[in-house]
PyMOL Python script that loads the backbone (N, CA, C, O; Angstrom):
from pymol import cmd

cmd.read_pdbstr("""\
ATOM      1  N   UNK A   1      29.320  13.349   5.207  1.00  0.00           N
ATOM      2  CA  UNK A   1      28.316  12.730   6.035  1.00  0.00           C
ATOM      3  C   UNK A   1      28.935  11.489   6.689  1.00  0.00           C
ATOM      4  O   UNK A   1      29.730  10.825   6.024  1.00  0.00           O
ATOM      5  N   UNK A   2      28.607  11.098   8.036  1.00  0.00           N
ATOM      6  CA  UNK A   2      29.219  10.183   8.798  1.00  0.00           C
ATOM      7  C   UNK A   2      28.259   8.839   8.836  1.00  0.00           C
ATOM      8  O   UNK A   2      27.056   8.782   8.581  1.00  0.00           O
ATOM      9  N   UNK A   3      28.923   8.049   9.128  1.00  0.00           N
ATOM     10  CA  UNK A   3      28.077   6.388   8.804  1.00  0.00           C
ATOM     11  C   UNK A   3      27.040   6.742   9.423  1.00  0.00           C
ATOM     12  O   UNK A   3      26.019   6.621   8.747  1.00  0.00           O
ATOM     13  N   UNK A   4      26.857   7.249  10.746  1.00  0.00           N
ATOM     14  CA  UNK A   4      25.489   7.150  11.729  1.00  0.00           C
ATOM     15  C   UNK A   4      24.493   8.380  10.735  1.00  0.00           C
ATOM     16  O   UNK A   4      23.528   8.061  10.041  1.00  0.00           O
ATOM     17  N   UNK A   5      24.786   9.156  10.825  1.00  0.00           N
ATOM     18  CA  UNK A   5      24.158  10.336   9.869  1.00  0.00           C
ATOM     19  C   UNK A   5      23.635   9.682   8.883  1.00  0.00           C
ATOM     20  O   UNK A   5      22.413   9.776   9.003  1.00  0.00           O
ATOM     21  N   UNK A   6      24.007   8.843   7.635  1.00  0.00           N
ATOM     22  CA  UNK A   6      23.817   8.180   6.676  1.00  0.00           C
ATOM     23  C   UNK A   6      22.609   6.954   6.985  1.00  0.00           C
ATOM     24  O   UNK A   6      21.644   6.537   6.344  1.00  0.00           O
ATOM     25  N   UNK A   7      23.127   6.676   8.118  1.00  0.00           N
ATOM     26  CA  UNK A   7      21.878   5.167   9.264  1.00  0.00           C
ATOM     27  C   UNK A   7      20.486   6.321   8.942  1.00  0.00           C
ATOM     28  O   UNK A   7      19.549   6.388   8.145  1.00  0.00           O
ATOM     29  N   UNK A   8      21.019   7.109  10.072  1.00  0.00           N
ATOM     30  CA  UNK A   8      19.440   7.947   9.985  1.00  0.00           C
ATOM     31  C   UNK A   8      18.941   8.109   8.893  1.00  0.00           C
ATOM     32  O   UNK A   8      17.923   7.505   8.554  1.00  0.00           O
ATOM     33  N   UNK A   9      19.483   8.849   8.231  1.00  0.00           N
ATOM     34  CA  UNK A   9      18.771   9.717   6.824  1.00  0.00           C
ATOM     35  C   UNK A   9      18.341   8.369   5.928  1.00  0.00           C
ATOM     36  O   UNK A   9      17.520   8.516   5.023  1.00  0.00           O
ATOM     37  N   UNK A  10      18.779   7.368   6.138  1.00  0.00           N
ATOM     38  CA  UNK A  10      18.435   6.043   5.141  1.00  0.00           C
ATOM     39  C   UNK A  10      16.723   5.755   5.954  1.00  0.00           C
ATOM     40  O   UNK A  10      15.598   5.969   5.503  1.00  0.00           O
ATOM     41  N   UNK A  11      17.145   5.231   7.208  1.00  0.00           N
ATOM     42  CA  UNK A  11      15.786   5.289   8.040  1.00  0.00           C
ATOM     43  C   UNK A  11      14.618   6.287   7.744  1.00  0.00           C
ATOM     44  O   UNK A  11      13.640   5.728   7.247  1.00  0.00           O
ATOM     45  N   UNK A  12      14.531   7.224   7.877  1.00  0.00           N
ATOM     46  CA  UNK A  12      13.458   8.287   7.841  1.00  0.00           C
ATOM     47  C   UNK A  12      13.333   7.988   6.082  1.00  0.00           C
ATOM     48  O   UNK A  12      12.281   7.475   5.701  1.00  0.00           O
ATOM     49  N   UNK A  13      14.070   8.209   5.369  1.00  0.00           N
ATOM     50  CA  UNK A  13      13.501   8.069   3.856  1.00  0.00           C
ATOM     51  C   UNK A  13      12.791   6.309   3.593  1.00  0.00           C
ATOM     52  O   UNK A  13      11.976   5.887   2.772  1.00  0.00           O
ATOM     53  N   UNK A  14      13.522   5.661   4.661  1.00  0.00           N
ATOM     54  CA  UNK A  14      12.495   4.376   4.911  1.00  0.00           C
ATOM     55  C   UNK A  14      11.009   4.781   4.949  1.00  0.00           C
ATOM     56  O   UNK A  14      10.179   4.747   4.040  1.00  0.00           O
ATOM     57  N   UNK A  15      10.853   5.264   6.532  1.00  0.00           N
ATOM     58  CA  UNK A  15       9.736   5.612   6.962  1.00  0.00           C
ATOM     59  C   UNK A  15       8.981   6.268   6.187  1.00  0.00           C
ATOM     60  O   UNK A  15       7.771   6.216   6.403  1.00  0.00           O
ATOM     61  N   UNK A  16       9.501   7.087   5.038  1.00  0.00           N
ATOM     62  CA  UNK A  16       8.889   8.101   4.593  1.00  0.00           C
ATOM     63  C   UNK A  16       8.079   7.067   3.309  1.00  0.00           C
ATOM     64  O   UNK A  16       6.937   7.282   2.903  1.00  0.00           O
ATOM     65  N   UNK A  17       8.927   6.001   2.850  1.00  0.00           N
ATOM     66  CA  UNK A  17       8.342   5.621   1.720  1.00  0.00           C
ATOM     67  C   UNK A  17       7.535   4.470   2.387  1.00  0.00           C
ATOM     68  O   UNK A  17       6.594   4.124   1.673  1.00  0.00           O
ATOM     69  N   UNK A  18       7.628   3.835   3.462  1.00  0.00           N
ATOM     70  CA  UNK A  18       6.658   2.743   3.829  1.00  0.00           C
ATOM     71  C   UNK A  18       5.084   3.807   4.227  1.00  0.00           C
ATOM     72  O   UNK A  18       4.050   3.175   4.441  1.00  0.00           O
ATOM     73  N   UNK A  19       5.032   5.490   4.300  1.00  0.00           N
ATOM     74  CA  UNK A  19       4.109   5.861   4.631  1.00  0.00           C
ATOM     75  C   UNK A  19       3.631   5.772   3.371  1.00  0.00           C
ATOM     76  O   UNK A  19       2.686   5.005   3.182  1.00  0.00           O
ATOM     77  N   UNK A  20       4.152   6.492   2.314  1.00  0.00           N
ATOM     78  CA  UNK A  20       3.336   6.550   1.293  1.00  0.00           C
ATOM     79  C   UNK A  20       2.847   5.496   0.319  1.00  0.00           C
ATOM     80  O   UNK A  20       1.956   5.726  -0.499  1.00  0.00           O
ATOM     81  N   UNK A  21       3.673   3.938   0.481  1.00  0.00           N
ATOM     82  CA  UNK A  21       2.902   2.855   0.187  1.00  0.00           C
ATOM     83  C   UNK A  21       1.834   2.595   0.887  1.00  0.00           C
ATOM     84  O   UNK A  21       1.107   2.128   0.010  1.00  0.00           O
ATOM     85  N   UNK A  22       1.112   2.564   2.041  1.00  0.00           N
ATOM     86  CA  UNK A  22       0.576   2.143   2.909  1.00  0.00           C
ATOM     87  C   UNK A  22      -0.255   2.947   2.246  1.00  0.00           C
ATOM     88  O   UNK A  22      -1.025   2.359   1.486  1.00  0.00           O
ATOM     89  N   UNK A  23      -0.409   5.031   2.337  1.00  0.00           N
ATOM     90  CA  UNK A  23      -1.019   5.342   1.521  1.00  0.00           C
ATOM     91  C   UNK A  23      -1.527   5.033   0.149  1.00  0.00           C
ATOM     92  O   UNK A  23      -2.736   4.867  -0.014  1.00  0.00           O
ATOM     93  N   UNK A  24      -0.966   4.973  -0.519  1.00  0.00           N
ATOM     94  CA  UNK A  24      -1.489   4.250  -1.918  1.00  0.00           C
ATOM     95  C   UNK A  24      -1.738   3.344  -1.857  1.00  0.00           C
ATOM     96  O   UNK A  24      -2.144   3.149  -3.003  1.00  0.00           O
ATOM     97  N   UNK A  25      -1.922   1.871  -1.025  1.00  0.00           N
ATOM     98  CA  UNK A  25      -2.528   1.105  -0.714  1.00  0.00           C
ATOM     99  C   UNK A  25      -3.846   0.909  -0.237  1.00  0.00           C
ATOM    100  O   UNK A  25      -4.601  -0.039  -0.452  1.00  0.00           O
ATOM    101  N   UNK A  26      -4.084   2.295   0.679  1.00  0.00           N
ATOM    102  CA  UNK A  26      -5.151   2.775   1.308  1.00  0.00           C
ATOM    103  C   UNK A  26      -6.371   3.328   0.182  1.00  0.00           C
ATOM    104  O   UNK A  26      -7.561   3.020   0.236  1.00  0.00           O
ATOM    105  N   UNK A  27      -5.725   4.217  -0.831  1.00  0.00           N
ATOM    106  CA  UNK A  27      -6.337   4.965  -1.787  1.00  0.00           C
ATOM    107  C   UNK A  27      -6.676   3.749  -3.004  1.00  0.00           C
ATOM    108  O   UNK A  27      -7.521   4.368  -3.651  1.00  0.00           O
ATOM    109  N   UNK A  28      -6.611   3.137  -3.324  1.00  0.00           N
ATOM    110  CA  UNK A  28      -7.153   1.578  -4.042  1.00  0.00           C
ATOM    111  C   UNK A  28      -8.378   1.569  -3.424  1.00  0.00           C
ATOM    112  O   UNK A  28      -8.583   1.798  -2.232  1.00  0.00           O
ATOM    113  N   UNK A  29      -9.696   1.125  -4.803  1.00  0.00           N
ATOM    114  CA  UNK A  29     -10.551   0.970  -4.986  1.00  0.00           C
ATOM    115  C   UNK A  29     -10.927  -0.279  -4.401  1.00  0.00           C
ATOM    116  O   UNK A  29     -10.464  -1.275  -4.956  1.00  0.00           O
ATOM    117  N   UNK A  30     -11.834  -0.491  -3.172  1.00  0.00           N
ATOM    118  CA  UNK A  30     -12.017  -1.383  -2.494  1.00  0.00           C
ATOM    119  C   UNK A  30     -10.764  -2.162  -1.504  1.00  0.00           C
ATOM    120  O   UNK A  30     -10.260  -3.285  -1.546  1.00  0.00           O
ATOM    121  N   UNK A  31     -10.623  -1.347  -0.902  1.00  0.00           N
ATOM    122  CA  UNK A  31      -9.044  -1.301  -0.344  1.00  0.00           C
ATOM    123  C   UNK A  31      -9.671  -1.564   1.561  1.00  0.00           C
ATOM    124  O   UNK A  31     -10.608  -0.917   2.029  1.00  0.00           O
ATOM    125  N   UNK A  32      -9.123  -2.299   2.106  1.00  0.00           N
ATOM    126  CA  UNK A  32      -9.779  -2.326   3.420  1.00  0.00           C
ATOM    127  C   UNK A  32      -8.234  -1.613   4.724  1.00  0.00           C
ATOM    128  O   UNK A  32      -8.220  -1.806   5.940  1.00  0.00           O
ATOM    129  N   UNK A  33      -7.389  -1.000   4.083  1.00  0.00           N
ATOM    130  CA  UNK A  33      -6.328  -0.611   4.894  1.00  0.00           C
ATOM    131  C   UNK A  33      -6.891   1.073   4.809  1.00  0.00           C
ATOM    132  O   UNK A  33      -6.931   1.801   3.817  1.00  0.00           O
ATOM    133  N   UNK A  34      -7.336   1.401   6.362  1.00  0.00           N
ATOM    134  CA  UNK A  34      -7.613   2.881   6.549  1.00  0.00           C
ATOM    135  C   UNK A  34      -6.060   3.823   6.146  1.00  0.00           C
ATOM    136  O   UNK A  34      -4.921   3.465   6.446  1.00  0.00           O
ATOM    137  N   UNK A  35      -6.484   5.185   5.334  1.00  0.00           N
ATOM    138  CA  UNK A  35      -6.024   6.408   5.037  1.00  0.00           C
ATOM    139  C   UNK A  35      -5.772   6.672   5.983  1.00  0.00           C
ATOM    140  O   UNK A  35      -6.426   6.326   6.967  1.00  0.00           O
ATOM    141  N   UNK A  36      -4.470   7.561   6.029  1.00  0.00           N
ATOM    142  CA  UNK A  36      -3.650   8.413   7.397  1.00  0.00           C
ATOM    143  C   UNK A  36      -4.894   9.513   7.562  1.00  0.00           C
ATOM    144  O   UNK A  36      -5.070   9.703   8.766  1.00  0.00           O
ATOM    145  N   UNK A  37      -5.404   9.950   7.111  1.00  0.00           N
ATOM    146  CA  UNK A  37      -6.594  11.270   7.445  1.00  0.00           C
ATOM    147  C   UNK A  37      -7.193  10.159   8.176  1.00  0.00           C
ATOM    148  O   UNK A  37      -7.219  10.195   9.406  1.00  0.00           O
ATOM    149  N   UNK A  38      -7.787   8.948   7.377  1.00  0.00           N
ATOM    150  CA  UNK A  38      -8.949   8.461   8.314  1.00  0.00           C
ATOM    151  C   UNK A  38      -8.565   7.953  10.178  1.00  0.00           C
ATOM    152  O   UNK A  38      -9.194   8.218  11.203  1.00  0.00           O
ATOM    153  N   UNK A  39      -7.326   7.176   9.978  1.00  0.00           N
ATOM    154  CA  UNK A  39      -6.398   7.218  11.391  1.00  0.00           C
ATOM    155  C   UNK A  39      -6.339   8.281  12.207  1.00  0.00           C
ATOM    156  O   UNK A  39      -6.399   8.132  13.428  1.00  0.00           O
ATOM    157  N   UNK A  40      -6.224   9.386  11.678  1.00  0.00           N
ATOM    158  CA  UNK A  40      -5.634  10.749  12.375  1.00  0.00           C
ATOM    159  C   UNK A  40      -7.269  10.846  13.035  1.00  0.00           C
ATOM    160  O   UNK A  40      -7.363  10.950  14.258  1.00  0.00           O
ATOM    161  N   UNK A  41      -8.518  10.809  12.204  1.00  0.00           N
ATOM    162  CA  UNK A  41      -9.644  10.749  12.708  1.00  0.00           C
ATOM    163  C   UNK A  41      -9.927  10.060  13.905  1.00  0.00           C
ATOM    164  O   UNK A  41      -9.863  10.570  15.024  1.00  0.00           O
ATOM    165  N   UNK A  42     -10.133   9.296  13.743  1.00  0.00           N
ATOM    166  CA  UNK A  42     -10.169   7.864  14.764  1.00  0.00           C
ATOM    167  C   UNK A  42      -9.467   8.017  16.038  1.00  0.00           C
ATOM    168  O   UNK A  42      -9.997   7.454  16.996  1.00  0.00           O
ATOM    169  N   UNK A  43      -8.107   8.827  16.300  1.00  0.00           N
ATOM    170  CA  UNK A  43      -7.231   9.225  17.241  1.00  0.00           C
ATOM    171  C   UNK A  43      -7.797  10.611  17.445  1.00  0.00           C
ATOM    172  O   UNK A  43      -8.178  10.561  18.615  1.00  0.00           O
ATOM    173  N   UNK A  44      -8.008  11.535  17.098  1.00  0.00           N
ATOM    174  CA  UNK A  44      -8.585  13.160  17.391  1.00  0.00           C
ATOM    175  C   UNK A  44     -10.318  12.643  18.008  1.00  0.00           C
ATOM    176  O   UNK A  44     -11.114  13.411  18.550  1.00  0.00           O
ATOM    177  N   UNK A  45     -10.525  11.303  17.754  1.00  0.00           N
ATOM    178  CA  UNK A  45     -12.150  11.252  18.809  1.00  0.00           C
ATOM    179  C   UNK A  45     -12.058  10.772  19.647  1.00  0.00           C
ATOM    180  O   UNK A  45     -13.063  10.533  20.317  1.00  0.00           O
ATOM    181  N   UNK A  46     -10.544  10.293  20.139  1.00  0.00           N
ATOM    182  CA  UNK A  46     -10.523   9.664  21.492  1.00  0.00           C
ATOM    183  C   UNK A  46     -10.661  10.378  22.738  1.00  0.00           C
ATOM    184  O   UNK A  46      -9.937  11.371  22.805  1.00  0.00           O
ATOM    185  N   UNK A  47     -11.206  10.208  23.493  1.00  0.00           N
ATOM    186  CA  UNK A  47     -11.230  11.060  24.711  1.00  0.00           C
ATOM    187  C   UNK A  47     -11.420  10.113  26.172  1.00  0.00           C
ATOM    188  O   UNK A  47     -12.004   9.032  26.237  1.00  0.00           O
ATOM    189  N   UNK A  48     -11.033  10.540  26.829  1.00  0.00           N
ATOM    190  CA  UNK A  48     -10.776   9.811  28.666  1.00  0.00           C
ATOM    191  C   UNK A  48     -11.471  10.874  29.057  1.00  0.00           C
ATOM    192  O   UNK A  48     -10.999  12.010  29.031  1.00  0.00           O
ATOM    193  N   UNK A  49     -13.005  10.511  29.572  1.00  0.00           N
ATOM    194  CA  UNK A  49     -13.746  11.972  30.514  1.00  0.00           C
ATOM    195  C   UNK A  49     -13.749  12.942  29.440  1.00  0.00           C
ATOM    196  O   UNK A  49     -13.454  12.876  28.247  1.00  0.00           O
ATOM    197  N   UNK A  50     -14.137  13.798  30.148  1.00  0.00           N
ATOM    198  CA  UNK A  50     -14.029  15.473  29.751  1.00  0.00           C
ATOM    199  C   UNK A  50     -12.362  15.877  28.747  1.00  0.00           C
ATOM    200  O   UNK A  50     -12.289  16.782  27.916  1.00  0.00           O
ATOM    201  N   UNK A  51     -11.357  15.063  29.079  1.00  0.00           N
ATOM    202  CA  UNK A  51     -10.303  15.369  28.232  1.00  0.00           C
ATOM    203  C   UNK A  51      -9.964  14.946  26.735  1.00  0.00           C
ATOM    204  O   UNK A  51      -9.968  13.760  26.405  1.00  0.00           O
ATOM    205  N   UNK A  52      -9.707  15.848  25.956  1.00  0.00           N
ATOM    206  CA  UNK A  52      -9.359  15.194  24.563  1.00  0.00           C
ATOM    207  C   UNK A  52      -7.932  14.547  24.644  1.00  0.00           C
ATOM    208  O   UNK A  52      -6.903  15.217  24.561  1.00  0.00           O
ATOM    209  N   UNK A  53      -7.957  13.250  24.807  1.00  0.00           N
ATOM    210  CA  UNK A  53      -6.545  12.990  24.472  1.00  0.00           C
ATOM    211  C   UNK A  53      -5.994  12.702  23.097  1.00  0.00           C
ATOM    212  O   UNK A  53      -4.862  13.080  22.797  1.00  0.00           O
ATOM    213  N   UNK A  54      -6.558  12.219  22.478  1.00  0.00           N
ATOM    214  CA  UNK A  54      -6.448  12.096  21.299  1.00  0.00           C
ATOM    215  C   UNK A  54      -5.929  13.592  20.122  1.00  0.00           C
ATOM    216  O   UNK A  54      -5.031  13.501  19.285  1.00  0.00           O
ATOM    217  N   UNK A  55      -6.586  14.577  20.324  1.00  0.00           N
ATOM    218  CA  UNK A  55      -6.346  15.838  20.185  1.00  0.00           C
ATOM    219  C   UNK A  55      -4.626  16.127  20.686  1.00  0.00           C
ATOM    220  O   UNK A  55      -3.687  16.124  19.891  1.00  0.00           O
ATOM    221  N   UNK A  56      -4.492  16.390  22.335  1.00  0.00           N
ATOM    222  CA  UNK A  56      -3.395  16.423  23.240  1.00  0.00           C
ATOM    223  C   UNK A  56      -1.696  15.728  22.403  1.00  0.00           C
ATOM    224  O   UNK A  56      -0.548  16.119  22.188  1.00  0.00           O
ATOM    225  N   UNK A  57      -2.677  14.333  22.156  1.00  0.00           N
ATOM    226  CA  UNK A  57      -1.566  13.481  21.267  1.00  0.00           C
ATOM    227  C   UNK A  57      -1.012  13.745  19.991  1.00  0.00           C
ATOM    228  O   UNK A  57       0.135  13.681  19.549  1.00  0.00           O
ATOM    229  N   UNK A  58      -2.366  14.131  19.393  1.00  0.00           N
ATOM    230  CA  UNK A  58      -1.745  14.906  17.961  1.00  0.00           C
ATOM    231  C   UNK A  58      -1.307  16.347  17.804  1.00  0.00           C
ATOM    232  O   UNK A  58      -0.717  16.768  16.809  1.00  0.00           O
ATOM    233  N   UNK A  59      -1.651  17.100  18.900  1.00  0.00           N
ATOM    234  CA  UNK A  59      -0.594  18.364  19.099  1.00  0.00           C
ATOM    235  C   UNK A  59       0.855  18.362  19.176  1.00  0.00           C
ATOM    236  O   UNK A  59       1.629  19.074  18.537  1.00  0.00           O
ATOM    237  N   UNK A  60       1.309  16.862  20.626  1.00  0.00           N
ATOM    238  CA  UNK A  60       2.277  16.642  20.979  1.00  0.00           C
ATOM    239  C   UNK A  60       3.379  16.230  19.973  1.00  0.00           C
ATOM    240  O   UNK A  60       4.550  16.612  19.978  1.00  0.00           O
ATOM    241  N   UNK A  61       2.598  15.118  18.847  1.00  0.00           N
ATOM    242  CA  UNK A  61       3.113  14.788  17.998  1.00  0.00           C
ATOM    243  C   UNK A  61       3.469  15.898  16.921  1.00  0.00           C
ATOM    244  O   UNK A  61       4.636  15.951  16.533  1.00  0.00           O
ATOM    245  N   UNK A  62       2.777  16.554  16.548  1.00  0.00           N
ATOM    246  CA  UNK A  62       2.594  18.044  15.501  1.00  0.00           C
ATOM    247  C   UNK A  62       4.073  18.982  16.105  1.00  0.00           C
ATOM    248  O   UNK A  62       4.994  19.367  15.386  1.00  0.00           O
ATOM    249  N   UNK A  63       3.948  19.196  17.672  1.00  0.00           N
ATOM    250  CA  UNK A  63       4.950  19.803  17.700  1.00  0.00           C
ATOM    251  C   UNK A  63       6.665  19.211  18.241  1.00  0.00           C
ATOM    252  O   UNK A  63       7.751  19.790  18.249  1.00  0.00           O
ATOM    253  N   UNK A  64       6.447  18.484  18.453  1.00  0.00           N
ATOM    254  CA  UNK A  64       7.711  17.124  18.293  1.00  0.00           C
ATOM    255  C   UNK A  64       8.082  17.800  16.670  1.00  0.00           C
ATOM    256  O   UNK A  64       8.770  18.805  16.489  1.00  0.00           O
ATOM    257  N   UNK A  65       7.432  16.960  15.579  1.00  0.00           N
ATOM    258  CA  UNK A  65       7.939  16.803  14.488  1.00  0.00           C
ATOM    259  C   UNK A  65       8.468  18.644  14.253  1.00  0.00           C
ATOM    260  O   UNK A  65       9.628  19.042  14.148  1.00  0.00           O
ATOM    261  N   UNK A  66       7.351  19.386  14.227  1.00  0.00           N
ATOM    262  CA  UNK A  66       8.201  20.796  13.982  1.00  0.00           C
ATOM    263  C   UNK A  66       9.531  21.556  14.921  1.00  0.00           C
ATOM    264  O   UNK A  66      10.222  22.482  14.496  1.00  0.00           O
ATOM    265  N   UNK A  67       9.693  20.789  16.515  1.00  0.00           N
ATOM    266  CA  UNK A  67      10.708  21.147  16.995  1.00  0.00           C
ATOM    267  C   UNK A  67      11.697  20.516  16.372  1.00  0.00           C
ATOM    268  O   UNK A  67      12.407  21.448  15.996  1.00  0.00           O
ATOM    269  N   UNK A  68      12.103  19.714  16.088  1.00  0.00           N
ATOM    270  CA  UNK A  68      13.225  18.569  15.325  1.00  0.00           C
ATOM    271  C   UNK A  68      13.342  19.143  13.895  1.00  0.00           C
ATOM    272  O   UNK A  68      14.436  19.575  13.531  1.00  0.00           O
ATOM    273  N   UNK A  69      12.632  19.163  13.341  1.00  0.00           N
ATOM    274  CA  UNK A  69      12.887  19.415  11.799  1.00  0.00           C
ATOM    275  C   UNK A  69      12.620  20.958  11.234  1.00  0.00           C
ATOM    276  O   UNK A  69      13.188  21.250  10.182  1.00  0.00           O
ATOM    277  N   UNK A  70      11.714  22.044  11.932  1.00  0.00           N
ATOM    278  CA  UNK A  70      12.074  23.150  11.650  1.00  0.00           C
ATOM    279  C   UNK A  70      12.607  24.194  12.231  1.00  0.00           C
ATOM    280  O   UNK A  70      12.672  25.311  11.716  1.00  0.00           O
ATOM    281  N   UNK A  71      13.181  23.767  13.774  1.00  0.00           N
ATOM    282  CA  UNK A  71      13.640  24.874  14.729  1.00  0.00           C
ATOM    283  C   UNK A  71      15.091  25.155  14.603  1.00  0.00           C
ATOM    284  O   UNK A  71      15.806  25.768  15.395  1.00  0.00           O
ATOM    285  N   UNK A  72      15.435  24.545  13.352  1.00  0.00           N
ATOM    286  CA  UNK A  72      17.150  24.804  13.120  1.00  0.00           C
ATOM    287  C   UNK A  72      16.904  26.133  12.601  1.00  0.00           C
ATOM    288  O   UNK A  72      17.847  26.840  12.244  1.00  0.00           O
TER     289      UNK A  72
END
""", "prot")
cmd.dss("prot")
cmd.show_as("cartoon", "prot")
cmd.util.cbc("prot")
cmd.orient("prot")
């Protein structure tokens, strides 16, 4: 594995564990930091007019993450 390769993969296992603190932060009893479900909510009711963007966004995002990580 090459230094930059090693950058990344350190990063994303960053990202990965600042999600799931934030989660378990969220899941605490009287906890005022919204759950990724409840976020994902809040973004899937957004809409401009007649269009769901919010929806649009979390498709875009949905298939981003599966082109990158499962189309190998």
């Amino acid at each position: 594995m090459t230094a930059g390769q090693l950058l990344v993969a350190s990063l994303f296992a960053a990202a990965i564990a600042l999600f799931a603190g934030v989660e378990i932060m969220a899941r605490r009893e009287g906890s005022r930091v919204p759950s990724l479900g409840d976020v994902c909510g809040v973004v899937m009711r957004y809409r401009v007019g007649p269009l769901p963007v919010g929806r649009l966004a979390m498709f875009g995002f949905w298939w981003w993450l599966g082109w990158h990580f499962l189309a190998r």
